[in-house]
C-alpha positions as CSV (number, residue, x, y, z in Angstrom):
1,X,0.0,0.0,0.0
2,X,1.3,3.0,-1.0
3,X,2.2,6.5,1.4
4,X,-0.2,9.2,1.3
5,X,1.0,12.2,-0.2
6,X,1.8,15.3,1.9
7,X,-0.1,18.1,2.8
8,X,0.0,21.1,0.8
9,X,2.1,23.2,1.8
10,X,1.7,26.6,2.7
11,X,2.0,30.1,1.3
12,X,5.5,30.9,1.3
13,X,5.9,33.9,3.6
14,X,7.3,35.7,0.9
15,X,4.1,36.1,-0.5
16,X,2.0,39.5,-0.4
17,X,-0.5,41.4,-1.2
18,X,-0.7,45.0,-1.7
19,X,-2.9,47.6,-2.1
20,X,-1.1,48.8,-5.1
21,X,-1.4,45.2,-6.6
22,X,-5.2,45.5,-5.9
23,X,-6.1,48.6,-6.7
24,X,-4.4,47.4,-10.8
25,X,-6.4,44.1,-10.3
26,X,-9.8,46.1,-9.6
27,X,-8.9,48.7,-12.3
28,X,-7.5,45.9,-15.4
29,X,-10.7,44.3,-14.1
30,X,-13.4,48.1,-14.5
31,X,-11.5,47.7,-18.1
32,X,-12.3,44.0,-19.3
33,X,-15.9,45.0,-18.3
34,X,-16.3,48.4,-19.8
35,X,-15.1,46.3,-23.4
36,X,-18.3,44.3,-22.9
37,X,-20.5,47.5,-22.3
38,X,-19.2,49.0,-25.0
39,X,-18.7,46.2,-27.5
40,X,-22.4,44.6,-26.2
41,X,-24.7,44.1,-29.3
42,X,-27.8,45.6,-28.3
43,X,-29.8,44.4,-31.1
44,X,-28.9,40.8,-30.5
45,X,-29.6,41.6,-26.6
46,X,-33.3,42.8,-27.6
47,X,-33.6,39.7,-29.6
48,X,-33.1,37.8,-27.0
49,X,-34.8,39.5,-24.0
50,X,-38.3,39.4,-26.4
51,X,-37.4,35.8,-26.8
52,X,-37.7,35.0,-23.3
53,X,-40.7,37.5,-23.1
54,X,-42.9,35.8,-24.9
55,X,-41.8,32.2,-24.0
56,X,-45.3,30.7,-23.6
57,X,-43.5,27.7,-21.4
58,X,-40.4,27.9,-19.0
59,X,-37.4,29.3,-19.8
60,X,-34.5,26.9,-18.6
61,X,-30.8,27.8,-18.5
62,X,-28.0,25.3,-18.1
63,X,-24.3,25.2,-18.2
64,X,-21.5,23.4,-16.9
65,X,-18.8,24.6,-14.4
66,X,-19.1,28.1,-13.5
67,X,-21.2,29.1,-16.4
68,X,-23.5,26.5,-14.8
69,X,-23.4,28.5,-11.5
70,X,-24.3,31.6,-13.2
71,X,-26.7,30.1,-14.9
72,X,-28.6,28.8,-11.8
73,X,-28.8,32.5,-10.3
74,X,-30.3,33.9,-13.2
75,X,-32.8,31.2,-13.2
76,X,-33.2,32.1,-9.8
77,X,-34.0,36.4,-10.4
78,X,-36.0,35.2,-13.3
79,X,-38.2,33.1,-10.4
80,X,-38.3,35.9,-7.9
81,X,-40.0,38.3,-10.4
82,X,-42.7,35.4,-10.9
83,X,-41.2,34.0,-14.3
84,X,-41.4,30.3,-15.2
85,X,-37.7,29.7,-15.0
86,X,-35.2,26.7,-14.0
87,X,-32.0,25.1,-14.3
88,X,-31.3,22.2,-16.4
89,X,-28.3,20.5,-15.6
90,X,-27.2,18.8,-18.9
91,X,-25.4,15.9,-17.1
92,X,-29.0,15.1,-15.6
93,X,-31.2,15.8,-18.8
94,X,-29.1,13.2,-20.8
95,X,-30.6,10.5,-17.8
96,X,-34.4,11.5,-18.1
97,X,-34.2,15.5,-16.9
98,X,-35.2,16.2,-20.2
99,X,-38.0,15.3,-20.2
100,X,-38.9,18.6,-18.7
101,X,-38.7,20.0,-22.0
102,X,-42.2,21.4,-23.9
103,X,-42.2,23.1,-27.6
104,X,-43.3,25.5,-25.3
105,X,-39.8,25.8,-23.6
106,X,-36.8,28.3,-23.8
107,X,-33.5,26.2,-23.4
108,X,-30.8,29.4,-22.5
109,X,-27.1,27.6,-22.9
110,X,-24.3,29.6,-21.2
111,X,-20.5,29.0,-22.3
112,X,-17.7,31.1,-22.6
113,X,-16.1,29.1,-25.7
114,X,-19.2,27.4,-27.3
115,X,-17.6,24.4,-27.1
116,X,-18.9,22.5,-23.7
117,X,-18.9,18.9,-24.9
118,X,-21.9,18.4,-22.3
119,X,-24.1,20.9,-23.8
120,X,-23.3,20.0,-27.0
121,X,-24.5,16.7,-26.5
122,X,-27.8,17.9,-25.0
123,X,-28.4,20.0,-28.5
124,X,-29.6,17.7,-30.4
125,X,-31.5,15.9,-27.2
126,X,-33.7,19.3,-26.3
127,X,-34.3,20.0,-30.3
128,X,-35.6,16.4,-30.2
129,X,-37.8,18.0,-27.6
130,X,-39.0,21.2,-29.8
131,X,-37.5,23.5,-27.3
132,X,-36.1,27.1,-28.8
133,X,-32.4,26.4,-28.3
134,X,-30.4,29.9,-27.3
135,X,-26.7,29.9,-26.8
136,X,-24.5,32.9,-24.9
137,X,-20.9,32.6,-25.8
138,X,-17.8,34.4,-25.5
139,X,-15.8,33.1,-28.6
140,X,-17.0,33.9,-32.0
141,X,-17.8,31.4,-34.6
142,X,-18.1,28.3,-31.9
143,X,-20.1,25.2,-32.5
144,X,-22.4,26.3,-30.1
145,X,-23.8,28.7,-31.5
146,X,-23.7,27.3,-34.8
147,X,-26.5,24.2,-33.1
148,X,-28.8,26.6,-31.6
149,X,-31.7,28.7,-33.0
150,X,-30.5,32.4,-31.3
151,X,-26.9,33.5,-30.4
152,X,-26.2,35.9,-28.6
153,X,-22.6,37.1,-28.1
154,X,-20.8,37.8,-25.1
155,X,-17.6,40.5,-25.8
156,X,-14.5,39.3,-23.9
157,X,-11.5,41.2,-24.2
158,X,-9.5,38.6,-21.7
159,X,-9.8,37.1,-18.4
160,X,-8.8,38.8,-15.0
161,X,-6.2,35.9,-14.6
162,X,-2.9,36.8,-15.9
163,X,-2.7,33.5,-17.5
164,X,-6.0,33.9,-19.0
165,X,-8.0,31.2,-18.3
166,X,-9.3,31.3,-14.5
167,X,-13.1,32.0,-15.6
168,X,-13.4,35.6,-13.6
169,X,-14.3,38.2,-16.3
170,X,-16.2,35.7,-18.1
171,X,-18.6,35.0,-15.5
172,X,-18.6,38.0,-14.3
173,X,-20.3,39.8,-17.8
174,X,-22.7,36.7,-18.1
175,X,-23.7,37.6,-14.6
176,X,-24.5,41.3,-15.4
177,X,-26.3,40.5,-18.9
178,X,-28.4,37.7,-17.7
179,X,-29.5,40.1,-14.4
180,X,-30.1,43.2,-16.4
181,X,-32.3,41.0,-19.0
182,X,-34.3,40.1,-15.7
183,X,-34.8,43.0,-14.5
184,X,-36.0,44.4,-18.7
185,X,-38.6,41.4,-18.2
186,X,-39.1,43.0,-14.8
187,X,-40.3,46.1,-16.1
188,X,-41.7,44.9,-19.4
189,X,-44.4,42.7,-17.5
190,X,-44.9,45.7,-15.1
191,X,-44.6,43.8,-12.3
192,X,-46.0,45.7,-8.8
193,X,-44.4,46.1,-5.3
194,X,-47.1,44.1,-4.4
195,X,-46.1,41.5,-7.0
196,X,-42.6,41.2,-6.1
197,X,-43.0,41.2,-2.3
198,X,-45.5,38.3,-2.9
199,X,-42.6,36.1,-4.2
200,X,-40.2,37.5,-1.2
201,X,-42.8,36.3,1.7
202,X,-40.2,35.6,4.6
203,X,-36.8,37.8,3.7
204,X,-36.9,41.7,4.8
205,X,-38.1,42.5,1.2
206,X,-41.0,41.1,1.4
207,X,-41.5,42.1,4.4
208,X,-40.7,45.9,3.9
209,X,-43.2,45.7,0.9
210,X,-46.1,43.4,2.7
211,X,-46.5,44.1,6.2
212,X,-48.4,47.3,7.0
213,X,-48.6,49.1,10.6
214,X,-52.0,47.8,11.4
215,X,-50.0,44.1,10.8
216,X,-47.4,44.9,13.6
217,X,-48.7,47.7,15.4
218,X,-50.1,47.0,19.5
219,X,-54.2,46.8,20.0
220,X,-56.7,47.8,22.3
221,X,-55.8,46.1,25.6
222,X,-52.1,46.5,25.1
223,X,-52.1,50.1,24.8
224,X,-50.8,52.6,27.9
225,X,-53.5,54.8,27.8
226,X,-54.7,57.5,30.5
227,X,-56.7,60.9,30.6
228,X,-55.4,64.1,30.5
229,X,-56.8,64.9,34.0
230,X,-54.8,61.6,35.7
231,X,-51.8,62.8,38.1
232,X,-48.5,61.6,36.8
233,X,-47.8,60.0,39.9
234,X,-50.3,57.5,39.7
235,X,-50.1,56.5,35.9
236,X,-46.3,55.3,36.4
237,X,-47.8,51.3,36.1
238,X,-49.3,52.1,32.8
239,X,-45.9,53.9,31.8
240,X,-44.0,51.3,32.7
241,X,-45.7,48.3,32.2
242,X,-47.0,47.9,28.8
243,X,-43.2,48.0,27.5
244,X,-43.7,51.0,25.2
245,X,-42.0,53.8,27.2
246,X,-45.0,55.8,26.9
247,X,-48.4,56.8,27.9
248,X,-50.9,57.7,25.0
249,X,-52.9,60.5,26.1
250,X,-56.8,60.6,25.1
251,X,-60.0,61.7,25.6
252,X,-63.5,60.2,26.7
253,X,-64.1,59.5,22.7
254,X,-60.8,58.4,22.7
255,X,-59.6,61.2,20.4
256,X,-55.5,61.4,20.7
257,X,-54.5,64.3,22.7
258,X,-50.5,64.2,23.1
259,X,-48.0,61.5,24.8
260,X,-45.8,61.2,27.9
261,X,-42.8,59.4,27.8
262,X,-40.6,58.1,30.5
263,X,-38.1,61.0,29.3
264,X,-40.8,63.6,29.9
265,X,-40.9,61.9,33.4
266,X,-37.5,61.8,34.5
267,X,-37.6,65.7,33.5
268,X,-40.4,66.7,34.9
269,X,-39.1,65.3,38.0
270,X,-35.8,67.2,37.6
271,X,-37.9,70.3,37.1
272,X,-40.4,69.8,39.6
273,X,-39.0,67.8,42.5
274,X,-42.2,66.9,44.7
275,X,-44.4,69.2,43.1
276,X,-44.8,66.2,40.5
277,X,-47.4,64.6,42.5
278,X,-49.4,67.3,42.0
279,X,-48.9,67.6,38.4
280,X,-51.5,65.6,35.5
281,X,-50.2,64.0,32.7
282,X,-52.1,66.6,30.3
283,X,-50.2,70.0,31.8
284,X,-46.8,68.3,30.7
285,X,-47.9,65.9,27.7
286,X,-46.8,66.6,24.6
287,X,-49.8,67.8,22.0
288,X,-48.4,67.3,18.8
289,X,-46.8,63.9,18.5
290,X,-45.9,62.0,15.2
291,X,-48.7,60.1,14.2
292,X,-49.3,57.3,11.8
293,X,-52.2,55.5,9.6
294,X,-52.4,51.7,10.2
295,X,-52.9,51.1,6.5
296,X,-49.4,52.9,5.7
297,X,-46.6,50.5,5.0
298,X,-44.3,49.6,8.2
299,X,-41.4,50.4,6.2
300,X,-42.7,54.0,6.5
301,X,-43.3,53.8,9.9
302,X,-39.5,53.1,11.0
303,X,-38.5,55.7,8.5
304,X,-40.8,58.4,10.2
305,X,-39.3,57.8,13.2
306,X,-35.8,58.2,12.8
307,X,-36.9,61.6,10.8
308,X,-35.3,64.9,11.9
309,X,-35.2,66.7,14.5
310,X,-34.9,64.1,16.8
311,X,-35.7,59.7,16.5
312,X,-38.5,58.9,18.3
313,X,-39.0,55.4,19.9
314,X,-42.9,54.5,18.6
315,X,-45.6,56.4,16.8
316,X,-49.2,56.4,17.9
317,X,-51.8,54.8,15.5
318,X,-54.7,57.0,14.6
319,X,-57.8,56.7,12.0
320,X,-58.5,59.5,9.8
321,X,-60.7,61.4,12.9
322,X,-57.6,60.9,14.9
323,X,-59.0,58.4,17.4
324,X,-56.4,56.1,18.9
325,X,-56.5,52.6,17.6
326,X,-53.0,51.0,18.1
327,X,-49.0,52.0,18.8
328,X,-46.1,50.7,16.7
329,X,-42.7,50.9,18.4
330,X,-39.6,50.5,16.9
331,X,-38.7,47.5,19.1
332,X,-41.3,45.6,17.4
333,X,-40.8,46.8,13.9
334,X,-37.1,45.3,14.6
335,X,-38.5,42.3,16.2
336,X,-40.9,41.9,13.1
337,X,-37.4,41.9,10.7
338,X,-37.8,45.3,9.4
């Protein structure tokens, strides 16, 4: 039985990195991918993005190495704007995945050199099929593109690597077409806020687009409310026990008349010394608090209040008469995920 070989060794400590060597790497990079921009053909581009708009059946992409990763995340966006989209791996579709293929279908091929033996094979497979075959390649005049219905071409002026071949600037540009081609479906369907936060149910953007205040705001029982006419003194329990830092000031009809907050306490104590027990929470509320509808968007309500002049820690739920329905705080917009 032979010895295993050794470890790899590692970096010699010779090696470094500088942030001269960087700051060329980031800038040789801003140059490979202003040649695409500017060598991108937008009418083959427009060819292709109607292509996939009017796919009647899913659009699949597939590729191999890490084409094949980039291929999967645009598959993905096209899924989060509610698109029929998804990855074909052409190992799998040559042993039965193919059979996910319609005439109805859009097979999207990503290579850099058009010369993927796996994709090649699956050609002729997924015409078989009566999919519309589109190829994306970097090199001109491949075989790729030569077997498909639609090219579209892919300017590469060279790779990052200084050897040229580590796949870096490649990926990169088929990154940034197939996105942008998302997001021109994105906007050619017209797709809502509503739309998109209804694909996005659990992350923060769906939640920043779905949940409104009357969906995270406090209710009825849980609200620290009291009369203008109460003495401070003996409304501390409802200040500090409803966790809101707050009392909500109103009126027999319940109209919203101002707020006290434990800060307004601890200086109207430092003001007052024991004349606060003679004082009511309406001489030293305050009468014109930031207010907020329920229906508005919670997003809005966190934004309102960390406004000028000063962030404020909740925001008192009125109706359109200004009657008191709820409170939203900031410690349960956070605990919500906004």
């Amino acid at each position: 039985m032979g010895s295993l070989p050794p470890p790899p060794s590692a970096p010699s400590k010779e090696a470094r990195i500088d942030e001269t060597t960087l700051k060329n790497l980031f800038k040789s990079q801003q140059s490979h991918l202003n040649f695409f921009f500017q060598n991108l053909s937008l009418p083959q581009t427009l060819a292709f993005a109607r292509t996939l708009l009017s796919a009647a059946g899913t659009i699949f992409f597939s590729g191999v190495g890490k084409s094949g990763f980039v291929a999967h995340k645009i598959s993905q966006t096209l899924v989060s704007l509610g698109i029929r989209s998804a990855f074909l791996s052409p190992v799998d579709a040559l042993h039965g995945d193919i059979g996910a293929l319609t005439p109805r279908d859009v097979l999207v091929l990503l290579s850099k050199s058009g010369a993927t033996e796996e994709l090649l094979r699956l050609v002729p497979c997924a015409k078989a099929k009566g999919a519309y075959l589109v190829s994306v390649t970097s090199v001109e005049g491949n075989a790729l593109a030569a077997a498909c219905d639609m090219n579209v071409h892919l300017p590469l002026e060279r790779e990052l690597c200084p050897f040229d071949l580590a796949p870096v600037t490649s990926t990169a540009i088929q990154m940034v077409f197939g996105d942008t081609v998302a997001i021109a479906l994105m906007v050619a369907r017209n797709l809502t806020r509503d739309e998109y936060a209804a694909n996005h149910p659990a992350g923060r953007i769906g939640k920043s687009l779905i949940f409104k205040v009357k969906d995270v705001m406090k209710k009825q029982d849980e609200l620290p409310v009291c009369r203008e006419g109460d003495l401070i003194m003996d409304q501390l329990v409802e200040l500090t026990s409803k966790g809101c830092g707050c009392l909500l000031v109103i009126d027999e009809e319940y109209y919203l008349i101002g707020t006290f907050t434990d800060g307004d306490l601890r200086r109207t104590l430092k003001a007052s010394g024991e004349g606060i027990f003679k004082l009511t929470v309406g001489e030293m509320c305050y009468r014109k608090p930031r207010t907020i509808s329920p229906d508005a968007m919670a997003v809005e309500a966190m934004k309102k209040m960390e406004a000028p002049p000063s962030p404020v820690q909740f925001l008192p739920v009125i109706d359109p008469q200004n009657v008191l329905i709820g409170i939203v705080t900031l410690h349960g917009l956070v605990s919500a995920g906004l």
